[in-house]
Wavefront OBJ file of the C-alpha trace (Angstrom):
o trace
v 10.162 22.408 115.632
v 12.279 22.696 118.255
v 15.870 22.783 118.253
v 16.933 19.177 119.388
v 14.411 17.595 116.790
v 15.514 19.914 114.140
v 19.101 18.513 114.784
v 17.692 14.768 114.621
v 16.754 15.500 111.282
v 19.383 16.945 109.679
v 21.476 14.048 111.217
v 19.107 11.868 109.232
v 19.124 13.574 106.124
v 23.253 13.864 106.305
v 23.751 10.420 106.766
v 21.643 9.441 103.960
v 23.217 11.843 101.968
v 26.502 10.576 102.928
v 25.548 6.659 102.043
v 23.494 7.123 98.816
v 27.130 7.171 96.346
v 27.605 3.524 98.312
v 24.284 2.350 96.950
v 24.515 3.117 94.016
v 27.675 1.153 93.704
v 26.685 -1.699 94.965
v 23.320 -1.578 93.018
v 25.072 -1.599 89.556
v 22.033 -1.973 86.839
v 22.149 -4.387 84.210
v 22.380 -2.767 80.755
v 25.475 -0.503 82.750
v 28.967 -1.607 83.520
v 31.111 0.113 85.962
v 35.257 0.708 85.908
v 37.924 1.829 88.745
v 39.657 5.236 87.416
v 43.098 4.962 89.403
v 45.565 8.052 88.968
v 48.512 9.539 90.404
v 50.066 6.506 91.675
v 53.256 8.309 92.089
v 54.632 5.059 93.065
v 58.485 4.660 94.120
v 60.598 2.107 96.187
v 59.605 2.580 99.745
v 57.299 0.872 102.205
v 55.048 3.556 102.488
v 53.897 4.243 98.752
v 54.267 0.422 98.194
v 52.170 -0.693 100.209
v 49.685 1.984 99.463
v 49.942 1.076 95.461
v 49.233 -2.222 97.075
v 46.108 -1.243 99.408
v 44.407 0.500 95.955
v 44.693 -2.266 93.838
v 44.014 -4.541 95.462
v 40.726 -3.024 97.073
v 39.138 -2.229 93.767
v 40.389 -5.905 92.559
v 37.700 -7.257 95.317
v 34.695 -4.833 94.842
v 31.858 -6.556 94.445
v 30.295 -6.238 91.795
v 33.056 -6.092 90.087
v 34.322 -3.420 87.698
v 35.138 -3.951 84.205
v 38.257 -2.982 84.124
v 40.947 -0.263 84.979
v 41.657 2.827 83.643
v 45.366 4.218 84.925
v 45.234 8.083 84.366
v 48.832 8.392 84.738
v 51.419 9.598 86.865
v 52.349 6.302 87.211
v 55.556 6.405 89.168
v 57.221 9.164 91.555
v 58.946 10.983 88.650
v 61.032 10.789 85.529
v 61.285 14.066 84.674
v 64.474 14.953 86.359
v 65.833 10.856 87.816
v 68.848 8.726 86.656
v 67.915 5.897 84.135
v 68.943 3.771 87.989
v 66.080 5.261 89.559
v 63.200 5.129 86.903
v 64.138 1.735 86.533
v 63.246 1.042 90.130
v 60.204 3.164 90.370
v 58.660 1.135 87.353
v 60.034 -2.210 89.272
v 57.768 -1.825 91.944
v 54.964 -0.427 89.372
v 55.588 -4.029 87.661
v 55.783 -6.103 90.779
v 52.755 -4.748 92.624
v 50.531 -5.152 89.270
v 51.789 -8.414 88.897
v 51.060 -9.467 92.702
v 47.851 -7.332 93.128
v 46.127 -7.005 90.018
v 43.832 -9.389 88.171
v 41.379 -6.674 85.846
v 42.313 -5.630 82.036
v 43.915 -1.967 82.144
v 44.290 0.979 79.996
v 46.577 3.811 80.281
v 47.226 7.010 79.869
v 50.243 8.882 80.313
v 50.927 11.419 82.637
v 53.793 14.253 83.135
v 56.099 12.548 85.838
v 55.922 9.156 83.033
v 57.930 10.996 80.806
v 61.732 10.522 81.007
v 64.203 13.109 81.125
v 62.486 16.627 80.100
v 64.327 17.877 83.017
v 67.680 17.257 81.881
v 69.982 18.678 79.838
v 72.727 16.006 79.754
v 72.878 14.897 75.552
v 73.280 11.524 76.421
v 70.056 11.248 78.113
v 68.670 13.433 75.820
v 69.919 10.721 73.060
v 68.662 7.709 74.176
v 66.139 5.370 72.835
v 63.582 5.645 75.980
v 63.939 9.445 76.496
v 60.389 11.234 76.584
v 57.582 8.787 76.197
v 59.418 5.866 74.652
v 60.063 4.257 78.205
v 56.519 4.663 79.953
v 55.122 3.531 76.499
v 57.865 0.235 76.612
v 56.357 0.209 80.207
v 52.831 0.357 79.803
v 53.113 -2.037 76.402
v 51.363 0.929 74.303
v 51.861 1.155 70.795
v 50.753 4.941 70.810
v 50.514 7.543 73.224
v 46.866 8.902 72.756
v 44.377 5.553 71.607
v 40.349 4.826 71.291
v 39.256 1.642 72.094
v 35.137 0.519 72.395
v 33.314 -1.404 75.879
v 29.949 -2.527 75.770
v 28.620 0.201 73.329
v 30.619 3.357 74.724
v 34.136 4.315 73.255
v 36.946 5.289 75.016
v 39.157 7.713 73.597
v 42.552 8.736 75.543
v 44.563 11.725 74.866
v 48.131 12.414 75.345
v 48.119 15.890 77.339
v 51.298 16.510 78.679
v 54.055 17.738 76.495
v 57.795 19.222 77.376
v 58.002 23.009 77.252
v 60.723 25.054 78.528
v 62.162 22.943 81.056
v 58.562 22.005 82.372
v 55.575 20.507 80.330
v 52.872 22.599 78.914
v 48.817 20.604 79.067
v 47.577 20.763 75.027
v 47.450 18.160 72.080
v 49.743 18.895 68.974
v 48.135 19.511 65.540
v 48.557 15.789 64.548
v 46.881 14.267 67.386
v 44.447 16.713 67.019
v 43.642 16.156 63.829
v 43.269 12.328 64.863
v 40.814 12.990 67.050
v 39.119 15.341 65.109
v 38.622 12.538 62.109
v 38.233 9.713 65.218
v 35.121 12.103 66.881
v 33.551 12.339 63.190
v 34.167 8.117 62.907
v 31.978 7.360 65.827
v 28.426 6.416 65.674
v 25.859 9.015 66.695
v 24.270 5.814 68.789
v 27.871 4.892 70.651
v 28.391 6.990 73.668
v 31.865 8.521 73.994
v 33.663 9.498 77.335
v 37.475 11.205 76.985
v 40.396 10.709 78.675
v 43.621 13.089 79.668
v 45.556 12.774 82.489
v 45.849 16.740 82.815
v 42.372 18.159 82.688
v 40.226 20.179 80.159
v 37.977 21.699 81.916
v 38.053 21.936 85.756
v 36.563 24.250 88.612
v 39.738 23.407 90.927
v 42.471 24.156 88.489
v 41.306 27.458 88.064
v 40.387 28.018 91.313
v 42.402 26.245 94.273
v 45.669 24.672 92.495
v 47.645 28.005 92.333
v 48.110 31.308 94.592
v 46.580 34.277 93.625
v 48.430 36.959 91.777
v 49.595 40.102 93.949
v 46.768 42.240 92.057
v 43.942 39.865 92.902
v 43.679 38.084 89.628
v 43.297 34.263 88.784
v 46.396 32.501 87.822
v 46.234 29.278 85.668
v 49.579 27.522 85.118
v 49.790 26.395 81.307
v 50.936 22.786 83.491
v 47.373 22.460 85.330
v 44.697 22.431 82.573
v 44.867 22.214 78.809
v 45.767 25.790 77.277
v 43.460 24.537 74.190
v 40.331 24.448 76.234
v 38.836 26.652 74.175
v 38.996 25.118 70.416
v 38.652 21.160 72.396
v 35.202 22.109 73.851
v 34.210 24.160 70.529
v 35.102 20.664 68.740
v 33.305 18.438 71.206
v 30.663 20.632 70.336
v 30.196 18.713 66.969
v 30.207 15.547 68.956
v 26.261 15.394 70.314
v 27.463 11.366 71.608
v 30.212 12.819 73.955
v 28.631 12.458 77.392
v 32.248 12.651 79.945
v 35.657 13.639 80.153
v 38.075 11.967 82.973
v 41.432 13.674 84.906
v 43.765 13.360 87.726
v 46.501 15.723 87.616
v 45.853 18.202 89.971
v 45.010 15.299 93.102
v 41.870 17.169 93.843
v 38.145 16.313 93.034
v 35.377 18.217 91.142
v 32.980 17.868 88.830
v 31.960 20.292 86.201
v 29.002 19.932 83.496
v 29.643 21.989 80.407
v 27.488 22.312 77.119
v 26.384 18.842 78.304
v 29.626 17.205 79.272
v 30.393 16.724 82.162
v 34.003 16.703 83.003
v 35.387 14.729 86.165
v 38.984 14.897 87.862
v 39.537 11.943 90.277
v 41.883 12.899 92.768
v 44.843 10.757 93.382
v 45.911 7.565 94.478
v 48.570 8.698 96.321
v 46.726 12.139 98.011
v 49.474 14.249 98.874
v 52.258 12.061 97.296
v 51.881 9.458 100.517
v 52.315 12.238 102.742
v 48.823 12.052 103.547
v 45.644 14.081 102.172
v 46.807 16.872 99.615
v 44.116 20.040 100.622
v 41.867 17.887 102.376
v 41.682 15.342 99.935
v 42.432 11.901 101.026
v 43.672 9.117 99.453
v 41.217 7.993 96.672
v 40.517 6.299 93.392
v 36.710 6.929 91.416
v 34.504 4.167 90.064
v 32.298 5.022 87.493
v 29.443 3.484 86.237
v 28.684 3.984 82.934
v 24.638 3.287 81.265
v 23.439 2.312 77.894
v 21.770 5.185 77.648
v 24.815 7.316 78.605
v 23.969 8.262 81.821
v 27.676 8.687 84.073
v 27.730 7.856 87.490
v 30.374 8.490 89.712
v 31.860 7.294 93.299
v 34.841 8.861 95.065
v 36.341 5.958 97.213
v 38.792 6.698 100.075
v 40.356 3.163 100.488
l 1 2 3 4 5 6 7 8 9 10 11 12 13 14 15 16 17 18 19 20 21 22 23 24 25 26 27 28 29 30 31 32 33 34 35 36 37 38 39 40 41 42 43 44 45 46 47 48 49 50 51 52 53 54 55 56 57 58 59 60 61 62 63 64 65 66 67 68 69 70 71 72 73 74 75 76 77 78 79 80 81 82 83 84 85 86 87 88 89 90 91 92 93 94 95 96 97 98 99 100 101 102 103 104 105 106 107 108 109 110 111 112 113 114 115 116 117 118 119 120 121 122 123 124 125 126 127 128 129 130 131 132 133 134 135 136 137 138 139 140 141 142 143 144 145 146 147 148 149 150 151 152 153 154 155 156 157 158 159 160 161 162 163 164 165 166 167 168 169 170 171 172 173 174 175 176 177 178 179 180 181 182 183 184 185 186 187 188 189 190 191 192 193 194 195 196 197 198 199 200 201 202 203 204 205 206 207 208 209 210 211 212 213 214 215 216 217 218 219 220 221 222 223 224 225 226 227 228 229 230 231 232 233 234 235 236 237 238 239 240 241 242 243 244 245 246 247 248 249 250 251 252 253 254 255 256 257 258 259 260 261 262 263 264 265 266 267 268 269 270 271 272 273 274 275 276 277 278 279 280 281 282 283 284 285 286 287 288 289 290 291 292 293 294 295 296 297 298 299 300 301 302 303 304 305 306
């Protein structure tokens, strides 16, 4: 073959590598249903991340099919973390007035680090008051708990509660109780219902091992306790005992892998925002995932750069 031909080709085979994830979007099957995973809004009053909160929302509000509904993986606003109770209020104004304006679909959160009010301060009155830590995003997000299950079409969702203050920071794990929750809720669920898990920060992941953090001086891998779940280990030994779970959905990080494991395959989604609207964050645009989900517990996934 000679060269020229040889470059037709591969042209050919790229670009139907490149358009098969829109198929198989737009080809939804009938015993599957199909949802937008949307994280790392990192919204905040200005025109820029406004009106790209805006663009997101209202892009997967018009896909067609349509999806089922949202999933929010968190990182809702800018940051709490270290803000006056003045400025959260206005981050989670626009979070309220762009959902209210843009989006028609049920939703289900989960919360991420930057939800949580105040773990950067030291000030006792903040420290004191009734929506420090999760109270507010919960008051926000109209969530009676901060880790839930809830069931769709024969699959249940279950959504964990990852991030939790540490030191000034926030450290990626579930406490005892909530692990003991899920422990009893995993042991609950019919063998026949398919399960797929949710945490904002992820539990297993090829990028936050590999590309979220520099290099120590010595050459070794460094994994911050604040970019994947320090109980990796003893959650993947329990899903273990869990033949039905088939996924396990991030954000986070705002990059994109995907990572099977004993059988589970684990997906982070990126981030709305990319590089906190300043543009892709290591190449990765601007994105939001749609999965499609099958009775027989097949996972699908799209990335979509809208």
């Amino acid at each position: 073959m000679d060269r020229r031909k040889f470059l037709q080709r591969a042209s050919v085979s790229a670009a139907a590598v490149s358009i098969a994830p829109a198929i198989l979007a737009r080809d939804a099957k009938p015993s599957s249903f199909r949802i937008g995973y949307l994280t790392d809004t990192h919204v905040k009053p200005t025109d820029i991340s406004e009106a790209g909160m805006r663009k997101a929302f209202r892009h997967v509000n018009n896909l067609k099919p349509s999806v089922d509904f949202i999933m929010n993986g968190g990182d809702s606003i800018m940051d709490a973390l270290n803000a006056t109770k003045e400025k959260v209020q206005k981050q989670w104004d626009v979070w309220n007035k762009v959902l209210s304006e843009e989006n028609k679909l049920p939703m289900h959160h989960c919360i991420g680090n930057h939800d949580a009010w105040g773990w950067q301060m030291t000030d006792p009155e903040v420290r004191a008051d009734p929506l420090f830590d999760k109270k507010w995003v919960l008051k926000e997000h109209k969530m009676d708990s901060p880790y839930y299950s809830f069931e769709h079409k024969g699959w249940k969702f279950i959504v964990l509660d990852s991030p939790h203050e540490n030191n000034g920071g926030y450290i990626a794990r579930i406490d005892e109780e909530q692990f003991a929750w899920l422990e009893k809720e995993l042991k609950a669920t019919d063998a026949a219902t398919h399960i797929c898990i949710v945490s904002h920060i992820p539990i297993v992941s090829f990028c936050s091992a590999m590309f979220s953090d520099k290099n120590e001086a010595n050459g070794d891998w460094k994994i911050s306790r604040a970019l994947l779940h320090v109980d990796s280990r003893r959650l993947t030994q329990l899903f273990k005992s869990a033949s039905n779970i088939r996924c396990c959905l991030s954000g986070h990080i705002h990059l994109q892998d995907s990572v099977e494991y004993f059988g589970i395959k684990y997906y982070c989604n990126g981030a709305v925002s990319g590089d906190w609207w300043n543009g892709p964050f290591k190449d990765f645009p601007p994105a939001y995932a749609i999965f499609e989900f099958d009775k027989d517990g097949g996972v699908k996934r799209e990335m979509v750069n809208y």
